[in-house]
Every structure is written in C-alpha cells, then in structure tokens.
Backbone bond lengths (Angstrom), bond angles and torsions (degrees), N, CA, C in turn:
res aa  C-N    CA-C-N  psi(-1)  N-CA   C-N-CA  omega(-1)  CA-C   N-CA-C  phi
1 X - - - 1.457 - - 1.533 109.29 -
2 X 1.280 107.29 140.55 1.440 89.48 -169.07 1.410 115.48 -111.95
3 X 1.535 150.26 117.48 1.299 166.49 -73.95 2.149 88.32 -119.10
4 X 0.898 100.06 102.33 1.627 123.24 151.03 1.791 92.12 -15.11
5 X 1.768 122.52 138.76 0.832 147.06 -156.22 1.819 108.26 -112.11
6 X 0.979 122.86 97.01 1.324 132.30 -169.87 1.400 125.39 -71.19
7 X 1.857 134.71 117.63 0.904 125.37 171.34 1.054 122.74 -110.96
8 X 1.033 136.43 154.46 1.438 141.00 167.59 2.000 109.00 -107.55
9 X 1.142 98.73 116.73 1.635 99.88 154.57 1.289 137.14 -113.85
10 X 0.972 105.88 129.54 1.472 104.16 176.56 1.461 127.96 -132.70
11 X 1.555 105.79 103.09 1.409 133.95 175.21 1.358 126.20 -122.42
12 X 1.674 118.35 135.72 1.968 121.30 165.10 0.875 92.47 -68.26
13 X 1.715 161.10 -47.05 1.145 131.46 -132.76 1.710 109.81 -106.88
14 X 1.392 125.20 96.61 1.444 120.16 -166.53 1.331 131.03 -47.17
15 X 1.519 106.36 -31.49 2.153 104.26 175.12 1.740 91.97 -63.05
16 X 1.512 121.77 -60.54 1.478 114.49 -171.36 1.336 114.82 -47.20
17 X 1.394 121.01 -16.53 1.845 129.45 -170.77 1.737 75.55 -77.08
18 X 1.156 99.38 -60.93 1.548 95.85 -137.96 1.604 110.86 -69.62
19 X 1.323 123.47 -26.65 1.152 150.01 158.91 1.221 138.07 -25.60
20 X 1.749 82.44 -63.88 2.042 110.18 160.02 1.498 96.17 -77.56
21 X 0.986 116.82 -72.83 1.320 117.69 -168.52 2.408 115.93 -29.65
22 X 0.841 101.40 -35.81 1.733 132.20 168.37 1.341 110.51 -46.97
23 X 1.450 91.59 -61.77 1.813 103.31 -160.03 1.526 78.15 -83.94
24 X 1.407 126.94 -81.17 1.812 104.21 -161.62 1.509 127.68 -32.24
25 X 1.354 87.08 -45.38 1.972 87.55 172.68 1.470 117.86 -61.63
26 X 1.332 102.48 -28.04 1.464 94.75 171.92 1.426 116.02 -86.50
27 X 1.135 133.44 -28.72 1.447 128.86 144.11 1.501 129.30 -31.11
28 X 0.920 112.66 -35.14 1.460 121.62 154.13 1.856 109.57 116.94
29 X 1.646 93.98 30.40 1.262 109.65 165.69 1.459 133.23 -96.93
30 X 1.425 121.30 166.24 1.498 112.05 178.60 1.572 83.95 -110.91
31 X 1.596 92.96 150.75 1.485 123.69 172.69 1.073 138.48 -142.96
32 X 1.662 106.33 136.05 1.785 125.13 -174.12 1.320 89.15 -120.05
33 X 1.622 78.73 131.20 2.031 103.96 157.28 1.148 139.30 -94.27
34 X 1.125 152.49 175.53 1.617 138.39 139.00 1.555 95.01 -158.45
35 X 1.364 101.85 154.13 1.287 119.01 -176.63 1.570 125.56 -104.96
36 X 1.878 101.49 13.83 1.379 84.36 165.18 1.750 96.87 -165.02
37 X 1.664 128.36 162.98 0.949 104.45 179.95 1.048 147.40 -20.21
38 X 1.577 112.19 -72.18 1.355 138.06 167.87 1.337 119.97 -31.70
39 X 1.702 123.73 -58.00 1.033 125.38 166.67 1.728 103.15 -46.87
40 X 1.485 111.12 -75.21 1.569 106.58 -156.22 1.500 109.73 -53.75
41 X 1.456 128.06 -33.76 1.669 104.20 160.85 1.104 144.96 -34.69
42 X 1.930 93.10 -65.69 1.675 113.50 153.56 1.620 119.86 -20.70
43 X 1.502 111.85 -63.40 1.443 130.30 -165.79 1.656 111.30 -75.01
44 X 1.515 136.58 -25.49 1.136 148.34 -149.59 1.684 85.08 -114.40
45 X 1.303 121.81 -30.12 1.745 110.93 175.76 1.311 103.74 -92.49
46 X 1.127 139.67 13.42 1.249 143.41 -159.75 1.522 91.03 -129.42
47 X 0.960 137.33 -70.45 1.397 154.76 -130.89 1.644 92.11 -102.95
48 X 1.187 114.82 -93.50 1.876 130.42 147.35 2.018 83.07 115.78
49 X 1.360 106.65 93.51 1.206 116.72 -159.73 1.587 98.66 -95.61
50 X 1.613 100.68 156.45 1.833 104.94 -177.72 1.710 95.98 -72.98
51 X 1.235 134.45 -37.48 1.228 158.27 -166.28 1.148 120.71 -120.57
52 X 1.698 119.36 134.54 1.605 126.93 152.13 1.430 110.91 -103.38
53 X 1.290 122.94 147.88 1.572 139.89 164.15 1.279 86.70 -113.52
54 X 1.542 125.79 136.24 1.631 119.86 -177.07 1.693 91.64 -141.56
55 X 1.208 130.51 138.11 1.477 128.38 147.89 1.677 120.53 -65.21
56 X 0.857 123.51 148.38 1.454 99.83 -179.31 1.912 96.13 -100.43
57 X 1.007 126.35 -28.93 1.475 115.69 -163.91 1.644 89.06 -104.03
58 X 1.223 143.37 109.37 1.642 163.24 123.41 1.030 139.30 -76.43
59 X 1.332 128.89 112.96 1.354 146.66 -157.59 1.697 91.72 -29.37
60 X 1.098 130.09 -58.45 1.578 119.58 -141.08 1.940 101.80 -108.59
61 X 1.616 104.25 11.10 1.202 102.57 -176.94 1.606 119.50 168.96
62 X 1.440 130.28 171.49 1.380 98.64 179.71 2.123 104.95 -101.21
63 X 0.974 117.79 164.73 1.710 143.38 -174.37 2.104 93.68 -62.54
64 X 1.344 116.89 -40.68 1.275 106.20 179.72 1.560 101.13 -72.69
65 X 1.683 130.91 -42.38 1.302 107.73 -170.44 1.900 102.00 -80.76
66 X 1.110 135.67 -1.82 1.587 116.47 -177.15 1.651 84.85 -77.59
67 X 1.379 140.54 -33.14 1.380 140.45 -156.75 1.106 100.20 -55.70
68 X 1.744 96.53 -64.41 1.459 101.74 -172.97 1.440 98.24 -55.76
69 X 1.135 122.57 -97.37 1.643 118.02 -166.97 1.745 118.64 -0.30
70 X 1.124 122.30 -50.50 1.691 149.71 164.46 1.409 87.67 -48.15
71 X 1.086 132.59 -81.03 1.227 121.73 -166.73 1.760 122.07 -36.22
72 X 1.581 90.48 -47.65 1.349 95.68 -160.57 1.720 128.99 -82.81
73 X 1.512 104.16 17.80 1.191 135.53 139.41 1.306 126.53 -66.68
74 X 1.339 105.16 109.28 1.562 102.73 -178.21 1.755 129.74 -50.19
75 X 1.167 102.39 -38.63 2.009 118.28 163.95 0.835 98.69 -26.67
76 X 1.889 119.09 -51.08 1.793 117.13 -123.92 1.419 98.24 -133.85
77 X 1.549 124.84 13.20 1.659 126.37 176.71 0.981 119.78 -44.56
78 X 1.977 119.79 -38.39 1.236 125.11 -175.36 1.426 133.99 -108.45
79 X 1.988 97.25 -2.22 1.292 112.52 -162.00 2.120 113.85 -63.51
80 X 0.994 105.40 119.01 1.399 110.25 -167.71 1.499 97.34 -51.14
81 X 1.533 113.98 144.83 1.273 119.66 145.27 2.068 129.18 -127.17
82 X 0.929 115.84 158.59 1.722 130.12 175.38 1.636 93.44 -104.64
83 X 1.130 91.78 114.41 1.785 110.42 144.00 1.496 115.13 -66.04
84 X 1.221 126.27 134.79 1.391 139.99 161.26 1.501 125.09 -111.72
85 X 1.784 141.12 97.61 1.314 112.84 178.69 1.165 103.92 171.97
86 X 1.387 127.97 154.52 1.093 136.58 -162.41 1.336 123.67 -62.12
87 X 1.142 122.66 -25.50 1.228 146.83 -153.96 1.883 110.37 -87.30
88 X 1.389 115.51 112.57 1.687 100.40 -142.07 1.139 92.98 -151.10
89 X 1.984 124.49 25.47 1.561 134.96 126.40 1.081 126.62 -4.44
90 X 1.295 149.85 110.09 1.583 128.31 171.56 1.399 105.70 -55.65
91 X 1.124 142.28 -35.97 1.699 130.73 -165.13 1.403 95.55 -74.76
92 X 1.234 130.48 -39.37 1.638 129.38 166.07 1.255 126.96 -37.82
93 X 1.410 89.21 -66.19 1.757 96.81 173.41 1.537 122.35 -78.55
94 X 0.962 121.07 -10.71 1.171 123.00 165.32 1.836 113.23 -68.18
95 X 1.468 97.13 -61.29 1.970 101.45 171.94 1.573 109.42 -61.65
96 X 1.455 124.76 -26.96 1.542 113.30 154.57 1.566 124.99 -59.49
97 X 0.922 100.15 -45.85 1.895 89.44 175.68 1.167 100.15 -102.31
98 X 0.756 144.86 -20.98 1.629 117.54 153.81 1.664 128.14 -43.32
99 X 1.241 103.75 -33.34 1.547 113.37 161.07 1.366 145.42 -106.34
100 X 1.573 92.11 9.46 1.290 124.83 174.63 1.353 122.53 -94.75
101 X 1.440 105.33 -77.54 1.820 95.94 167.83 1.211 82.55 101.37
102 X 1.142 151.63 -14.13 1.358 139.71 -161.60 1.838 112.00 -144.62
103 X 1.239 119.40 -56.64 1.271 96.71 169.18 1.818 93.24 173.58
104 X 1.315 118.72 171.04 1.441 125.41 -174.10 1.351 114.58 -139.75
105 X 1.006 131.02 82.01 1.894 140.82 -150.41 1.377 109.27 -89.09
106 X 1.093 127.64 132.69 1.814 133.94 172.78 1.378 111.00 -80.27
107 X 1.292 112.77 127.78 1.180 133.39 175.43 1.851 106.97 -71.28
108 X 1.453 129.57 136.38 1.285 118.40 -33.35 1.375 112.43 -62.64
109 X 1.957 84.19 144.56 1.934 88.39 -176.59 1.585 103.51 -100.32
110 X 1.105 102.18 -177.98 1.916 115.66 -171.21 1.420 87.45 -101.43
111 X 1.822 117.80 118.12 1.523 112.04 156.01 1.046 133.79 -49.93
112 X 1.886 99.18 -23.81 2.123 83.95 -177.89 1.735 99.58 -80.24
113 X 1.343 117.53 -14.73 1.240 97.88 -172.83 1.602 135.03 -76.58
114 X 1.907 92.07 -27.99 1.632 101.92 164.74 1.385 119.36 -69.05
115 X 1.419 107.36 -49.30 1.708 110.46 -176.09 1.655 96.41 -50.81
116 X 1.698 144.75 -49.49 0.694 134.98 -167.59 2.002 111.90 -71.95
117 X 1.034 120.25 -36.42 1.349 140.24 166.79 1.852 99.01 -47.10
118 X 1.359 111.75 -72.70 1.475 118.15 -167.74 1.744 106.09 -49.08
119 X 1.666 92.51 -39.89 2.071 99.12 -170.42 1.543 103.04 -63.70
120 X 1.058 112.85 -22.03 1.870 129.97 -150.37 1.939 91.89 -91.33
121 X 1.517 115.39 -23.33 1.543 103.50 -157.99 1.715 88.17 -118.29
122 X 1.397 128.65 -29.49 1.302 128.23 165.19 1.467 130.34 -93.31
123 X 0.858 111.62 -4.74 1.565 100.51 -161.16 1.637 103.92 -128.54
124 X 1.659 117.89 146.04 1.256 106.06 166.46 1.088 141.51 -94.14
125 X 1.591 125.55 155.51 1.057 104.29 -162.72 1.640 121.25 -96.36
C-alpha cells in the first residue's frame, strides 16, 4: 500500500487553513497546519511533507522566506511548494514561482483548481 501523501499548510487566515486544509484531504492527502512561519518551518522539519501550501504574507514573516528556510533542510531541498495570496504583483509572482516549481494561486482560489494542482504535485499518475 503505498503511504498517504503529506501536506503541510501554512496560513493566518483560519477559513483559508481550513479550506486548503479540506480540499487536500479530500485529495486524498494527510494534513498539518500552522499558522505562521515559524511554526510551519518548525512543523515541515518535523513532519518533512510531500507538499507545501504556504501564504506568502504571515504575521511573523513573509511565505517566500519560510520556503527558503524549508529548503534549506536537506529532507526538504526539493519538496514542492504552492503559493497562496492575494498579492498578484508581477515581481511577486514571479519570486513565487521561482521558488516554487509548482505554482502561485490567487486568493480567492477555485477548489477544483487547488485540489487539482495539489493531485498534479503529489500523487501518481
């Protein structure tokens, strides 16, 4: 059997926790949250997730530096992450997928489009 696909999210804003958190599980993932950088570093070296859901704007910091930080764990050098957030600058989104590799989603996002995004970066096909 092959081992359930791990996400980590990390969002301040709790409907978006709970939201993302929804659609991955219904994707057919298991999921950890935290609500602020610090935590989701903490939790992603602990945990060492197939997936990040990241906010980019967080009370205690921004979602591109916890990435980097994530990155810079050897476990987690390659572990894909999704940007989530309002913020829809081209110089933004550009330094989001640039450090993403995977994709940078506008807040509000379309569920079929993340659940389909999350299946697309974990799961095989």
């Amino acid at each position: 059997m092959t081992p359930q696909p791990k996400v980590l999210i990390v969002d301040d804003e709790p409907d978006y926790l709970r939201i993302a958190a929804k659609i991955a599980a219904g994707a057919g993932c298991a999921v950890v949250t935290a609500a602020t950088a610090a935590e989701g570093v903490a939790l992603g070296a602990r945990e060492l997730p197939d997936l990040v859901l990241m906010d980019v704007g967080l009370p205690d910091g921004s979602g591109f530096d916890a990435a980097r930080a994530l990155r810079r764990e050897k476990r987690l050098s390659s572990v894909p992450v999704i940007f989530f957030t309002v913020r829809s600058e081209l110089d933004m989104v550009r330094e989001g997928l640039s450090l993403a590799k995977v994709g940078y989603v506008l807040k509000p996002f379309d569920p079929d489009d993340l659940e389909r995004r999350i299946r697309e970066a974990v799961l095989p096909s």
